[in-house]
C-alpha positions as CSV (number, residue, x, y, z in Angstrom):
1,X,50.4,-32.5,43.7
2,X,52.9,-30.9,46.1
3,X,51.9,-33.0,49.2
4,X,54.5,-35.6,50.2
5,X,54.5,-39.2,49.4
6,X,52.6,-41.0,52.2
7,X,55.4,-43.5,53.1
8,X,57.8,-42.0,52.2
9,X,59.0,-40.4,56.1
10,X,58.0,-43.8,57.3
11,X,60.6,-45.6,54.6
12,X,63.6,-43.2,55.7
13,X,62.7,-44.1,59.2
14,X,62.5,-48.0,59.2
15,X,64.8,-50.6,60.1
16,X,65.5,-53.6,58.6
17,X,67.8,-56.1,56.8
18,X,67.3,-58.3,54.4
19,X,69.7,-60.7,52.0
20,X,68.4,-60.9,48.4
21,X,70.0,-62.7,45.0
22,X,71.2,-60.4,42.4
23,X,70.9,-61.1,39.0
24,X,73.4,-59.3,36.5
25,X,73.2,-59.5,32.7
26,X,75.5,-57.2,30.5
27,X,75.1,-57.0,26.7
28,X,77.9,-55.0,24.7
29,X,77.7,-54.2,20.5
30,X,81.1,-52.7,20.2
31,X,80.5,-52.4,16.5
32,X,80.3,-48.4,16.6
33,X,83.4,-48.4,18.6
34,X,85.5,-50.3,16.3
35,X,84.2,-48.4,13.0
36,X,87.3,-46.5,10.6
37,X,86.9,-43.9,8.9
38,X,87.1,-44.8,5.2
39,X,90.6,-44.5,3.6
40,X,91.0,-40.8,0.8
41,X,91.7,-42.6,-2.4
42,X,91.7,-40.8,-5.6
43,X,91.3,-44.0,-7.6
44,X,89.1,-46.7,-4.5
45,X,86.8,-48.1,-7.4
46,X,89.6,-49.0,-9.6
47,X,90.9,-50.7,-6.7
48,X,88.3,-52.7,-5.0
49,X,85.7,-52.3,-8.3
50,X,82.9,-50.8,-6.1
51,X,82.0,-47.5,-4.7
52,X,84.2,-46.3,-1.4
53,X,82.7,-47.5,1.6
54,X,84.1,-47.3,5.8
55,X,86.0,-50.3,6.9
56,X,84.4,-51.4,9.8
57,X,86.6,-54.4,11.3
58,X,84.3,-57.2,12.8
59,X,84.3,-57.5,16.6
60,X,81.8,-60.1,18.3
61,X,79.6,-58.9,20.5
62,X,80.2,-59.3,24.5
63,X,78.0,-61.0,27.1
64,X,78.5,-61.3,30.6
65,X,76.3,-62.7,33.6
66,X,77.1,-62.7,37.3
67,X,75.0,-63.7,40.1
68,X,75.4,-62.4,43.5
69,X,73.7,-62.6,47.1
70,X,73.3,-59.5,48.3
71,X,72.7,-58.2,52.4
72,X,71.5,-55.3,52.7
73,X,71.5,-53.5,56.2
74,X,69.5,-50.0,56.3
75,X,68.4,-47.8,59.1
76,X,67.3,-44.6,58.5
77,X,69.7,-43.0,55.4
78,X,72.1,-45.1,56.1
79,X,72.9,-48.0,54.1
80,X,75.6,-51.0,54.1
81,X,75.5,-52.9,51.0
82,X,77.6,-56.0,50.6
83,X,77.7,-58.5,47.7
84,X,78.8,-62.1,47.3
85,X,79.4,-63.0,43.7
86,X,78.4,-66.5,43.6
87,X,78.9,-66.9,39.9
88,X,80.5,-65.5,36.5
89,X,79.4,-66.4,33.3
90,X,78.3,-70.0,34.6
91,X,81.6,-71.0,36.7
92,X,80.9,-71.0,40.0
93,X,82.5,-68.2,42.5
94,X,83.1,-67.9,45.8
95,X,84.3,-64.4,46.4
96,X,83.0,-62.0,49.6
97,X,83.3,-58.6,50.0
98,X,82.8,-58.3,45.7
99,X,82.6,-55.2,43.9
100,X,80.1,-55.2,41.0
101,X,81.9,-56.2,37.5
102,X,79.5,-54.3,34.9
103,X,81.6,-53.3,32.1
104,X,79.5,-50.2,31.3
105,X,77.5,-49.0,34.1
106,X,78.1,-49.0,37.9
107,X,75.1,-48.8,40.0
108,X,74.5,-48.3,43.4
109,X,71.6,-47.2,46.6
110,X,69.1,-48.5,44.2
111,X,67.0,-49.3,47.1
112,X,66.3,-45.1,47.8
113,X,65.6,-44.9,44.4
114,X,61.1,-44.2,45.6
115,X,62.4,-41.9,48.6
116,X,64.4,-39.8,45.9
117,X,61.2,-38.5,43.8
118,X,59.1,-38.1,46.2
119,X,56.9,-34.8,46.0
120,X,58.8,-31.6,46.6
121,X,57.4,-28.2,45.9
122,X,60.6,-27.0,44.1
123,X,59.1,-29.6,42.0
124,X,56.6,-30.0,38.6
125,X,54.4,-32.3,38.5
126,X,52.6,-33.7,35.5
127,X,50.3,-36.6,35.1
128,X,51.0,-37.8,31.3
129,X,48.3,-40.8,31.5
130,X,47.2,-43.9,33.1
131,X,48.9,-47.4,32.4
132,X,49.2,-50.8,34.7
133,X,52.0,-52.4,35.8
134,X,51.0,-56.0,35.6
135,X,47.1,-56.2,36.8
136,X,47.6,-53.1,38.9
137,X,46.1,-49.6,37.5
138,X,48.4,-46.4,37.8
139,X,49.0,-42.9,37.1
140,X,51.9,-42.1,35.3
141,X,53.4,-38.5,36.7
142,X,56.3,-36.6,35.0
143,X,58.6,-35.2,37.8
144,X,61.0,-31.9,36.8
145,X,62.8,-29.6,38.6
146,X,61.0,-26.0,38.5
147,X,62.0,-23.0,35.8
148,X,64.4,-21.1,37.8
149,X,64.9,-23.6,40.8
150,X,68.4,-23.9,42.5
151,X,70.3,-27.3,40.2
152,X,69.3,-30.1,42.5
153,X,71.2,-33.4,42.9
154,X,68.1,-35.6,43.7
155,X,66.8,-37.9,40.3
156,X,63.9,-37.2,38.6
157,X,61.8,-38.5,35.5
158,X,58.5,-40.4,34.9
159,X,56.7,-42.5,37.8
160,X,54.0,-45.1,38.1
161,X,52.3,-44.4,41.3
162,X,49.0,-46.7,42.3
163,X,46.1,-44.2,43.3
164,X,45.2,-46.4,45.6
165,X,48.1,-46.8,47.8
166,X,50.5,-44.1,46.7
167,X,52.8,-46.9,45.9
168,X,55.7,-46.1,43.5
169,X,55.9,-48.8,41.2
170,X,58.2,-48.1,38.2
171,X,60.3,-45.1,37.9
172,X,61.9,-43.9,34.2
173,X,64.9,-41.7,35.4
174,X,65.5,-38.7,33.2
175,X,68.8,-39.9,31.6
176,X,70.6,-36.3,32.3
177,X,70.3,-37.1,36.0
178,X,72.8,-40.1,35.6
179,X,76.6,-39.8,36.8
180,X,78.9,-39.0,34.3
181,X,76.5,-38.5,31.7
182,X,78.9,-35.9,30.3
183,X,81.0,-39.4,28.6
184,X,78.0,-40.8,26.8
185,X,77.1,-37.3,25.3
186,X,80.9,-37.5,24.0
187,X,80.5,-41.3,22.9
188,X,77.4,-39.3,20.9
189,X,80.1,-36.7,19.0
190,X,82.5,-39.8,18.2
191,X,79.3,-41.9,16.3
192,X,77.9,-38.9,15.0
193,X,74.8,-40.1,16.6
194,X,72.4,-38.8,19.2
195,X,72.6,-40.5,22.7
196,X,69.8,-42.1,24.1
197,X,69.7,-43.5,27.8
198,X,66.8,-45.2,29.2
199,X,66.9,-46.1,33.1
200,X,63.9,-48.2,34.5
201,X,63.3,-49.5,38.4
202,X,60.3,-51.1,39.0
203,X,59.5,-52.1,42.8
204,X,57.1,-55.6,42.7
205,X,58.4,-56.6,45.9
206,X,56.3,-55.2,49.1
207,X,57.2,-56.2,53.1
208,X,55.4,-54.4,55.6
209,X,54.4,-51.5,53.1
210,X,57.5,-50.9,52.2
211,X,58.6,-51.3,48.6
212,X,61.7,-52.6,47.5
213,X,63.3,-52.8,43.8
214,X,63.0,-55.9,41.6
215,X,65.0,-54.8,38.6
216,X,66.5,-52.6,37.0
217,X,67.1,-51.8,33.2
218,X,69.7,-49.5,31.5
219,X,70.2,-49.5,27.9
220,X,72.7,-47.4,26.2
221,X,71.1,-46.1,22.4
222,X,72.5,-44.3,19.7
223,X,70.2,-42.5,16.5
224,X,71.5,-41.9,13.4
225,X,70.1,-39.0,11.5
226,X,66.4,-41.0,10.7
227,X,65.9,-41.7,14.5
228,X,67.1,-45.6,13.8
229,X,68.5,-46.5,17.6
230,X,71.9,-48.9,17.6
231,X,71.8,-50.4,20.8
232,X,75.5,-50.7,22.3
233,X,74.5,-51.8,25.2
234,X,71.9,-53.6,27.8
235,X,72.1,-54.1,31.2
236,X,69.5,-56.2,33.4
237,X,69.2,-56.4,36.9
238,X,66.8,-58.7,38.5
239,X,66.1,-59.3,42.5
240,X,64.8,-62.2,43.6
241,X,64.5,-64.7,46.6
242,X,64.2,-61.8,49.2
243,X,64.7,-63.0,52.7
244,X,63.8,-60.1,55.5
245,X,65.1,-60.6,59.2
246,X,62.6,-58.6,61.7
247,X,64.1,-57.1,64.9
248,X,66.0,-53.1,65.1
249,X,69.8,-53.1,63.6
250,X,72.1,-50.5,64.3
251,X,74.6,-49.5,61.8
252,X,78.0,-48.2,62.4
């Protein structure tokens, strides 16, 4: 297991553009966030007539939806990403040059995302079982930095890889790989909850061998003390409607 990726030299070496459509839904529960603590009264259950209890003020929960197209220009490790949000929350938009409006989570180079676990021998490497993604059969392999190794910046976790092709077709990220992780653990303290962060790409799309990512999945969890997960938030990002333009680009 410590061979390369086949693919994966001729991926960082390609050329190409394409211009895809970006799909963006956010779900937020701020009911944690919002939670009192209960107020010290000697004498609560004469006052209210039941047992003391936190005051949790109600807050709805938050949805938001954008839609974006989305050029992407790539040669070599280079990358220009440039979004058009063409609508929020069902009103129509017309705004270039947009920056991404997630509440909770900013995201970014998603399309590196296979080139970043490939097979390194500073690497372990352990196959956990077989599954399918869709009709297609794979081998689930568990990707973690060696005991001892120098602290690396690339992203690791769990992959599907088809035998067949060598294919990466969903990747689980380990959640201590993402940026500014260091918040959520605190968000944990504040609950009194365990955090839970679950990161999911998946690559369905395929142009001349190449694979390129077709959503991508964050949800934000909290446990209480009997392992019951509050969800406070969902993102899902779905890529559709791929149009790929042949011909070498040079980027500046």
């Amino acid at each position: 297991m410590g061979e390369p990726v086949e693919g994966a030299a001729d991926f960082e070496g390609s050329a190409f553009d394409f211009v895809r459509r970006e799909e963006v839904s956010e779900k937020i529960d701020p009911s944690l966030d919002a939670k009192t603590p209960s107020v010290p009264m000697t004498d609560w259950t004469q006052v209210f007539g039941i047992g003391a209890r936190a005051v949790v003020r109600a807050v709805p929960k938050i949805a938001n939806a954008y839609v974006y197209d989305y050029p992407c220009i790539r040669s070599g490790r280079q990358i220009r990403e440039i979004r058009a949000l063409l609508s929020e929350n069902g009103k129509k938009k017309s705004e270039p040059d947009a920056k991404l409006k997630t509440a909770v989570f900013v995201y970014g180079s998603v399309l590196l995302s296979p080139v970043g676990v490939r097979f390194q021998p500073e690497y372990d490497y352990t196959i956990l079982g077989k599954d399918k993604v869709g009709k297609t059969p794979v081998v689930i392999i568990d990707a973690k930095p060696k005991s001892g190794a120098l602290e690396t910046t690339n992203l690791f976790g769990q992959v599907w890889v088809d035998p067949k092709t060598v294919d990466v077709l969903r990747i689980e990220w380990d959640e201590s790989r993402v940026r500014h992780h260091e918040f959520v653990e605190k968000l944990g303290e504040k609950f009194g909850r365990k955090p839970r962060l679950t990161i999911r790409s998946e690559f369905s799309a395929e142009k001349n061998g190449i694979r390129f990512p077709t959503r991508l999945y964050i949800q934000e969890a909290y446990l209480n003390e009997r392992g019951r997960a509050f969800v406070r938030s969902e993102t899902n990002v779905v890529y559709k409607d791929f149009k790929f333009f042949t011909g070498e680009v040079e980027v500046r």
